[in-house]
C-alpha positions as CSV (number, residue, x, y, z in Angstrom):
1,X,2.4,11.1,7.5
2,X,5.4,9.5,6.3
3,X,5.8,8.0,3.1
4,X,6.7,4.8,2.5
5,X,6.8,2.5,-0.9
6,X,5.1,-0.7,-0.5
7,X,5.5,-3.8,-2.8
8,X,3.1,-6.8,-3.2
9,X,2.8,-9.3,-5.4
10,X,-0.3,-10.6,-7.1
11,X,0.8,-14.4,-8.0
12,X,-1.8,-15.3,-10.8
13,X,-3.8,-14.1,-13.4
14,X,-0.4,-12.7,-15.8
15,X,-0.4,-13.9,-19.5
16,X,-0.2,-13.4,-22.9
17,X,-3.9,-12.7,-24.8
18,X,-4.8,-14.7,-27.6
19,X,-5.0,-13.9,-31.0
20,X,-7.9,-13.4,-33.0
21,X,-8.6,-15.8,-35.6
22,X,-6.0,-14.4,-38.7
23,X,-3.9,-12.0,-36.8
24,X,-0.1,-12.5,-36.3
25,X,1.0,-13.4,-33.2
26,X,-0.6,-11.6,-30.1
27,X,2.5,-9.0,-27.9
28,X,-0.3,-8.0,-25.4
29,X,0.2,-8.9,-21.9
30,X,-2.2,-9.0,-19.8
31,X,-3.3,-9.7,-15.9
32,X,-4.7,-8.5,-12.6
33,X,-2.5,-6.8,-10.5
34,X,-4.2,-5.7,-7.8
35,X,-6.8,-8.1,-6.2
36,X,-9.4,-6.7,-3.9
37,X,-11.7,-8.0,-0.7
38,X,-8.7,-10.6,-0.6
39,X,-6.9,-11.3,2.6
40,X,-3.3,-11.6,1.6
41,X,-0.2,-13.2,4.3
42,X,2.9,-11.0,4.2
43,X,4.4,-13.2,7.6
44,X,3.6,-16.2,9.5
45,X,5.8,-17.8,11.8
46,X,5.2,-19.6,14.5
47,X,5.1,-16.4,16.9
48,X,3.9,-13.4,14.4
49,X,1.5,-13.0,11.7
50,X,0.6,-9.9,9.5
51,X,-1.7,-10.3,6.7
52,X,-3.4,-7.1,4.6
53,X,-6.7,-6.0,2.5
54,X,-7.1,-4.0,-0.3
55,X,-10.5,-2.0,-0.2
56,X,-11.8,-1.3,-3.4
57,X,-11.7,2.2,-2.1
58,X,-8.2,2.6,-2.5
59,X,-8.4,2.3,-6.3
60,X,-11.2,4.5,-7.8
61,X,-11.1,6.1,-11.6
62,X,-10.6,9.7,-9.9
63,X,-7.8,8.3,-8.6
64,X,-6.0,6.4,-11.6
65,X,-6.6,9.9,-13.3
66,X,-4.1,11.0,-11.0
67,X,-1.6,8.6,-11.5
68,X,1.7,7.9,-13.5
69,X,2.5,4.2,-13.5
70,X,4.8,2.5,-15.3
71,X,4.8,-1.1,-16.3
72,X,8.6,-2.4,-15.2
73,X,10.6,-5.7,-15.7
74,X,11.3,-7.2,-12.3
75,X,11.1,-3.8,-10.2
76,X,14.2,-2.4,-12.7
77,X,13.1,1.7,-13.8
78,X,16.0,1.1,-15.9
79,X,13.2,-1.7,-17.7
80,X,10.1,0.3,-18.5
81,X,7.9,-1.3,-20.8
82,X,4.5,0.5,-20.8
83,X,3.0,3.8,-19.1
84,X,-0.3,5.3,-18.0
85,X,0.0,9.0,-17.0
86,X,-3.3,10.2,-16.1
87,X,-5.3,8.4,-18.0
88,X,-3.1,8.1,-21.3
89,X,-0.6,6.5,-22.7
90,X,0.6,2.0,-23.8
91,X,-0.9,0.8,-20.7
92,X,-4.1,0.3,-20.5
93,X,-5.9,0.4,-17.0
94,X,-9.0,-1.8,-16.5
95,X,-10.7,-1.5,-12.9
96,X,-13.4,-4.4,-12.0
97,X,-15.0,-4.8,-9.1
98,X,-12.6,-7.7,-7.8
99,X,-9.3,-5.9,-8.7
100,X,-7.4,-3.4,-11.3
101,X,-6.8,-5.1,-14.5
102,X,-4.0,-4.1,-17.4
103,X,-2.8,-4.4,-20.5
104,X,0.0,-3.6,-22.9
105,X,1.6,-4.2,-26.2
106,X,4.8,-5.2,-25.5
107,X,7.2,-2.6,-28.0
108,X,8.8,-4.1,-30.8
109,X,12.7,-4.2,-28.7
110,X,14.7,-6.6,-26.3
111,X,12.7,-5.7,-23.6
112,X,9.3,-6.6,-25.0
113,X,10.4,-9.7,-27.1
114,X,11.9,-10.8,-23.6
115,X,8.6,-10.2,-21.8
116,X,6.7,-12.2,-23.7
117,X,8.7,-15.4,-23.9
118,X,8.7,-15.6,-20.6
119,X,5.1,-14.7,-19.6
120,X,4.5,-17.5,-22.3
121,X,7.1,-19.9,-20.6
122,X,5.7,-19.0,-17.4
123,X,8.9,-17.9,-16.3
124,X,7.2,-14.5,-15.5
125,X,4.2,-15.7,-13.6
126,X,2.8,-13.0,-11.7
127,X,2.7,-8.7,-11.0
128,X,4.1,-6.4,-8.1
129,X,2.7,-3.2,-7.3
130,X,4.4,-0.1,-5.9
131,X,2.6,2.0,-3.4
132,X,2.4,4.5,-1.3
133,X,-0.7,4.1,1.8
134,X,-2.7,7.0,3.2
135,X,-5.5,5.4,5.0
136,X,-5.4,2.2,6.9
137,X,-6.8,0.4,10.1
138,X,-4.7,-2.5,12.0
139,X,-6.7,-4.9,14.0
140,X,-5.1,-6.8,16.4
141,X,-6.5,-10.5,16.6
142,X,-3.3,-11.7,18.6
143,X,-4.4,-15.3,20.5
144,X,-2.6,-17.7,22.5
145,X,1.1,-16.3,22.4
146,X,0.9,-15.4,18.7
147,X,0.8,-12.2,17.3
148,X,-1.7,-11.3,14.5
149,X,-2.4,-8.1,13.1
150,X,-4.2,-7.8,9.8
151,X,-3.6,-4.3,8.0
152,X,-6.6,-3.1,6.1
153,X,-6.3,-0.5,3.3
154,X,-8.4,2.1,2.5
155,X,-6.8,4.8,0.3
156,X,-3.5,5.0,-1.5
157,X,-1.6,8.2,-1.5
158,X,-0.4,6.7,-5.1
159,X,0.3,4.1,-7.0
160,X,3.8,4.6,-9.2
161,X,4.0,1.3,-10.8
162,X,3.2,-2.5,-11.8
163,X,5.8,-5.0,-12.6
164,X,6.3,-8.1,-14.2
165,X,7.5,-10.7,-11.6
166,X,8.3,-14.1,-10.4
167,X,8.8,-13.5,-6.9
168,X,8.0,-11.3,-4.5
169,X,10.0,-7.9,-4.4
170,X,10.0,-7.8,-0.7
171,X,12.0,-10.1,1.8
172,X,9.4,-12.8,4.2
173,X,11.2,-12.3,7.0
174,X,10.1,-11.2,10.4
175,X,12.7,-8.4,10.3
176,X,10.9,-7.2,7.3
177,X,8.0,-8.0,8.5
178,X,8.2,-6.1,11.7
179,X,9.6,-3.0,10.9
180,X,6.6,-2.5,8.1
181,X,4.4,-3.3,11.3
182,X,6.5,-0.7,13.1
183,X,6.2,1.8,10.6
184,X,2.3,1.3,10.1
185,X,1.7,2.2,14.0
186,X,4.6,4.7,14.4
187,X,2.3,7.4,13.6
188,X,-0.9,5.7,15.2
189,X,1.5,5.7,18.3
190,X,2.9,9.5,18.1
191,X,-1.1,10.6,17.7
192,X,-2.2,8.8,20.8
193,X,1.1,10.0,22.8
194,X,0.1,13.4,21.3
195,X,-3.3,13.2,22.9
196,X,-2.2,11.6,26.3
197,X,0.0,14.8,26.3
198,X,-2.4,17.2,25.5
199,X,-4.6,15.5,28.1
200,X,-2.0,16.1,31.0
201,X,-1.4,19.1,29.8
202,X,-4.4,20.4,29.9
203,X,-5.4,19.2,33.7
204,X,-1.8,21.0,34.6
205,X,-3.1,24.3,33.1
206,X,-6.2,23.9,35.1
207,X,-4.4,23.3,38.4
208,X,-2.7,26.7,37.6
209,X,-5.9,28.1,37.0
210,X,-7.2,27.1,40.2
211,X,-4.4,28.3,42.2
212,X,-3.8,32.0,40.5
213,X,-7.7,31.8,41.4
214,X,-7.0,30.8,45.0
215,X,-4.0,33.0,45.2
216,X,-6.5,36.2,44.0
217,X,-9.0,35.4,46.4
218,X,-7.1,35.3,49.3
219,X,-5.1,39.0,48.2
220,X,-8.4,40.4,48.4
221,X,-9.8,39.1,51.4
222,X,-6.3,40.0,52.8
223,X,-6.8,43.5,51.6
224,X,-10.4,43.9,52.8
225,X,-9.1,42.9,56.3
């Protein structure tokens, strides 16, 4: 199957943790960035719709043991903040039965000091995550003119990072919107025109069959006569 990076943005739940009682200042941000069981609109127009759901099968701890995700400034490599690579490193991994949680002390540079004045500002009010899917089922519910698919996930092929946002990374248009669609069901499509082929094929080869058989019979009846 061919790969291709999805981003999606979890719009709540990003903030700054409190301080215990006599501690300095907290620089751990924290939030959920991916939200399970939760059916999430990626388009609606008047003529097309596509929403999505993320199975909690998608994100398991095998899986996260796999992964190297880094913990970006509005979708910028360049802005790294925090990394988990399998399993270790400044960003910490929580996953809950409604979502995967994080964390991270924000380092002690421009970077951090910018990311937490503006999760506290609320500037920064939300997280993206990249991915890549492996497993998915489309349903169609389209109804009276309008189209309406609904994309369920079922396993990543990876996760490569979470960001710190404000807005979505991808573009709500229905050229967008479409071509993810058209990607989903390219492969869906090839498998079935696969099939269909392999189908024909196979009732060609049999009328072969039946005529070298026809054409066998009748040389040896002609050489008996």
């Amino acid at each position: 199957m061919e790969e291709t990076k999805r981003v999606r943005f979890v719009p709540d739940g990003l903030s700054v943790r409190e301080a215990n009682e006599g501690e300095g200042e907290s620089r751990v941000i924290e939030g959920r960035a991916i939200v399970f069981d939760r059916e999430a609109v990626l388009y609606d127009s008047a003529s097309y719709k596509q929403c999505e759901v993320i199975k909690p099968s998608c994100i398991t701890e095998e899986f996260l043991r796999e992964q190297d995700i880094k913990l970006n400034l509005l979708h910028n490599r360049d802005s790294s903040i925090a990394r988990n690579n399998k399993g270790e490193g400044t960003l910490k991994l929580e996953l809950r039965a409604d979502g995967l949680y994080f964390s991270a002390e924000m380092p002690k540079c421009d970077l951090g000091d910018r990311a937490l004045e503006l999760v506290r500002n609320r500037t920064y009010t939300g997280c993206s995550f990249e991915f890549y899917p492996k497993d998915y089922e489309v349903t169609n519910r389209s109804a009276n003119g309008k189209e309406d698919y609904l994309i369920t996930h079922t396993a990543f092929e990876r996760v490569t990072a979470l960001t710190i946002a404000m807005d979505p990374a991808y573009g709500d248009t229905s050229v967008n919107a479409r071509e993810d669609w058209e990607r989903l069901t390219k492969n869906e499509k090839r498998l079935e025109q696969e099939e269909k082929d392999e189908r024909e094929g196979r009732h060609v080869m049999d009328n072969r069959d039946a005529d070298r058989e026809r054409e066998r019979i009748i040389a040896i009846i002609e050489t008996e006569m």
